[in-house]
N, C-alpha and C positions, 0 to 999 in steps of 0.2 A: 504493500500500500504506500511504500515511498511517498512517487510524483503526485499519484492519484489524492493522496490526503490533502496536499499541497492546494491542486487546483481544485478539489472542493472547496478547501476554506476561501480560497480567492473570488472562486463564482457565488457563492454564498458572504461576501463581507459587506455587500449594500443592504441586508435583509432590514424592510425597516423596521419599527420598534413603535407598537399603540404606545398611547398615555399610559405609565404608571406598569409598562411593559419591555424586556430589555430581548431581545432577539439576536441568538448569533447562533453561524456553526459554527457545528460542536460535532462529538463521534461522541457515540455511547457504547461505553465501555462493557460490553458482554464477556464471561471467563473464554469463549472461542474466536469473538473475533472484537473486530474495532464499528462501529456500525456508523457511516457516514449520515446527517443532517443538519438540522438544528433544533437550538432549543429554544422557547419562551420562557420568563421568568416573569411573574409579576410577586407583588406582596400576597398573592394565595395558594399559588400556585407553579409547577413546572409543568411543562412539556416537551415532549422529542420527535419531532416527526422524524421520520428516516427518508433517507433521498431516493424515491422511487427510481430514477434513474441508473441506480448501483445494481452493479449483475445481480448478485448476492438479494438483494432487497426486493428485487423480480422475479425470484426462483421460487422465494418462499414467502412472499407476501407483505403490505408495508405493516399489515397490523401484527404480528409476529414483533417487531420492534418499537412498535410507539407505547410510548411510556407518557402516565398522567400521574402526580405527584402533588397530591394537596400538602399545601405547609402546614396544616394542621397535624399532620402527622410524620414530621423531621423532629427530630431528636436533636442533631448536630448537622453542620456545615463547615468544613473547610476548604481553604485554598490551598493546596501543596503545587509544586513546583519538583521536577524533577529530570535529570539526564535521559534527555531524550532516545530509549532503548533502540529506536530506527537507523539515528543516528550513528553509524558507525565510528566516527571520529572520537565521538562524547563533549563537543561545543556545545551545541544547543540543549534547550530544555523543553520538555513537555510541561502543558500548566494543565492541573486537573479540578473541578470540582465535585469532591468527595460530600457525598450524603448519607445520614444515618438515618432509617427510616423506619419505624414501629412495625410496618406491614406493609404486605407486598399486594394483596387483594383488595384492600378495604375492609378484610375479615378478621383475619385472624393475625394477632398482635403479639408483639412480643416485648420482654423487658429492655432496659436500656442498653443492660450487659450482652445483649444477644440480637442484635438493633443488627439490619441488612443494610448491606453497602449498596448504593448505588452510585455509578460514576462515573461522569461526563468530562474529555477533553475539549479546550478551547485553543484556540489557536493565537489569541493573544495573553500577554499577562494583566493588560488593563481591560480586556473585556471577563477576567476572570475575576478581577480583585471589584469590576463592577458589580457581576452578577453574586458575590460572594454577599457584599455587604448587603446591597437588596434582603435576601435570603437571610442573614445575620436578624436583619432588625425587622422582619417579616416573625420570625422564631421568639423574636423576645416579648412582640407582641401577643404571640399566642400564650405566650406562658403566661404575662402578666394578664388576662384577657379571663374573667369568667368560665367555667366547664357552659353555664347555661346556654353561653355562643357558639360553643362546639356543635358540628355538624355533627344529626344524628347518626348519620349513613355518609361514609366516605368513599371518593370518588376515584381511590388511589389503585393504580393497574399499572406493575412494572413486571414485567414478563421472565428477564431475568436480575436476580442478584449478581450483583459485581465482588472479585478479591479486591479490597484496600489496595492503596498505592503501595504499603511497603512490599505485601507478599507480591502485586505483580510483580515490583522490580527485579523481589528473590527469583520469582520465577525467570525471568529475561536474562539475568545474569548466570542462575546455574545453566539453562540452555544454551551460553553461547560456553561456560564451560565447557560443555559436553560436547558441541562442534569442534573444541580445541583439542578435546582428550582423542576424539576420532580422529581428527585429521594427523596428530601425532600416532595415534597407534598403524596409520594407513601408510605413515611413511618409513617406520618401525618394520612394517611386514616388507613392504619394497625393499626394502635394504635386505632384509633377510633373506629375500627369495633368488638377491644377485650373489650370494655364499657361494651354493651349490654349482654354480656357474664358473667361481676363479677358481675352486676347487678342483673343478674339472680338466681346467685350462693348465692347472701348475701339474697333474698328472698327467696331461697329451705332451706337455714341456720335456717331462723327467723321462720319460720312455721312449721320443724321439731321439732322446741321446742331447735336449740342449742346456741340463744340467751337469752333463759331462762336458762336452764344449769348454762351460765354463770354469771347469777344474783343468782343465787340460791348455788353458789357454796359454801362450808364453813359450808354450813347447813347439817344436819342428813337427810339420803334421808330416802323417805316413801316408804314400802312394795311396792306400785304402781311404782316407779320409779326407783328402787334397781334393774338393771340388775342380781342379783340373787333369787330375788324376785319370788317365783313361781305363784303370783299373775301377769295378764299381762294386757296392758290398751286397754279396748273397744271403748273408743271415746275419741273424742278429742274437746273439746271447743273454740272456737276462739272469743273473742270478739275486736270487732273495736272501732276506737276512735269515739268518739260525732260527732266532725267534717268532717268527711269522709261522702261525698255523695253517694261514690261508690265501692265498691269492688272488688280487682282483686281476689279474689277469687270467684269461682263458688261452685255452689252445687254438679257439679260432681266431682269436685278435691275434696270438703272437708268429700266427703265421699270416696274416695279412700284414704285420708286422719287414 
């Protein structure tokens, strides 16, 4: 999703923004992938459309990803900032906003310790620390704000839970470990597999006689082994050491020999 993230946010960065409503893309952060649109924010509420346009979003439908998030029912809000995992270099930063949300249905709730993540990137850092504080003082409203105003029936539908920023990161980081551990054990086997090969080469060496050669060098060659010699050699002798049980050579190599 490199380039493709890119020129979403570009094509998406005039989105305008009703009264008392802040509109940007954003990706919504599902644990399988990164889901291109944008979001709304007002003081009651988020939203995600996701970008019909995306393969991904036309395979499997745009309501599969749209996410509605009453701030009645956030818990927390932040803005983290972090090394942008795409990035190969590690210059740049991703800006995310992280939400903690009671319930995923509008049904069934849970406590604070056990509060779902849900998690949208932005593509700037002052449309994040915007839509952050909106969201901030949306939250504090609600808490200072009577139970009698709370809605009876919530209108909250996020399809999937997100991992927190940190364990993504963990995740991203042990993953390109694991590209490093491969690509070293792939060059570990390469290396190994060219052994068996000089091995082979320093025994066709020693049995042509050009590990003799080189003990012999210094010396006056004999008619037999004078490459000008019109004398040529008919056999060739090998003998083994004492201690050797067994011979890699055979009878039919040492006569093609």
């Amino acid at each position: 999703m490199g380039s493709g993230k890119d020129d979403t946010m570009e094509r998406s960065s005039a989105i305008p923004s009703s009264a008392g409503t802040i509109r940007r893309p954003a990706f919504y952060c599902t644990p399988h992938m990164k889901i291109p649109g944008s979001i709304s924010v007002s003081p009651t509420s988020i939203a995600f459309e996701p970008d019909h346009r995306n393969e991904h979003v036309c395979e499997v439908g745009v309501e599969q990803y749209t996410v509605f998030l009453e701030v009645w029912d956030l818990l927390e809000c932040g803005a983290i900032a972090m090394p942008d995992a795409e990035d190969v270099t590690g210059r740049s930063s991703a800006f995310y906003l992280q939400l903690q949300a009671r319930t995923l249905d509008g049904q069934i709730s849970c406590s604070e310790e056990e509060a779902w993540f849900v998690v949208f990137q932005l593509g700037k850092r002052e449309d994040q620390q915007k839509v952050a504080t909106l969201l901030l003082d949306a939250i504090e409203d609600c808490r200072k704000a009577p139970n009698s105003s709370r809605p009876k029936v919530s209108r909250t539908l996020v399809p999937f839970a997100c991992l927190d920023c940190m364990a993504e990161l963990e995740h991203a980081d042990h993953h390109h470990q694991l590209e490093r551990q491969l690509s070293q054990e792939q060059e570990e086997d390469n290396s190994a597999l060219s052994a068996p090969g000089r091995l082979l080469g320093d025994l066709a060496a020693y049995l042509t006689g050009s590990h003799a050669d080189e003990e012999e060098e210094g010396h006056e060659m004999s008619p037999a082994t004078d490459p000008g010699s019109p004398s040529r050699m008919e056999k060739v002798t090998l003998r083994l050491p004492e201690n050797c049980e067994q011979s890699l050579l055979t009878r039919e190599l040492a006569e093609e020999l």
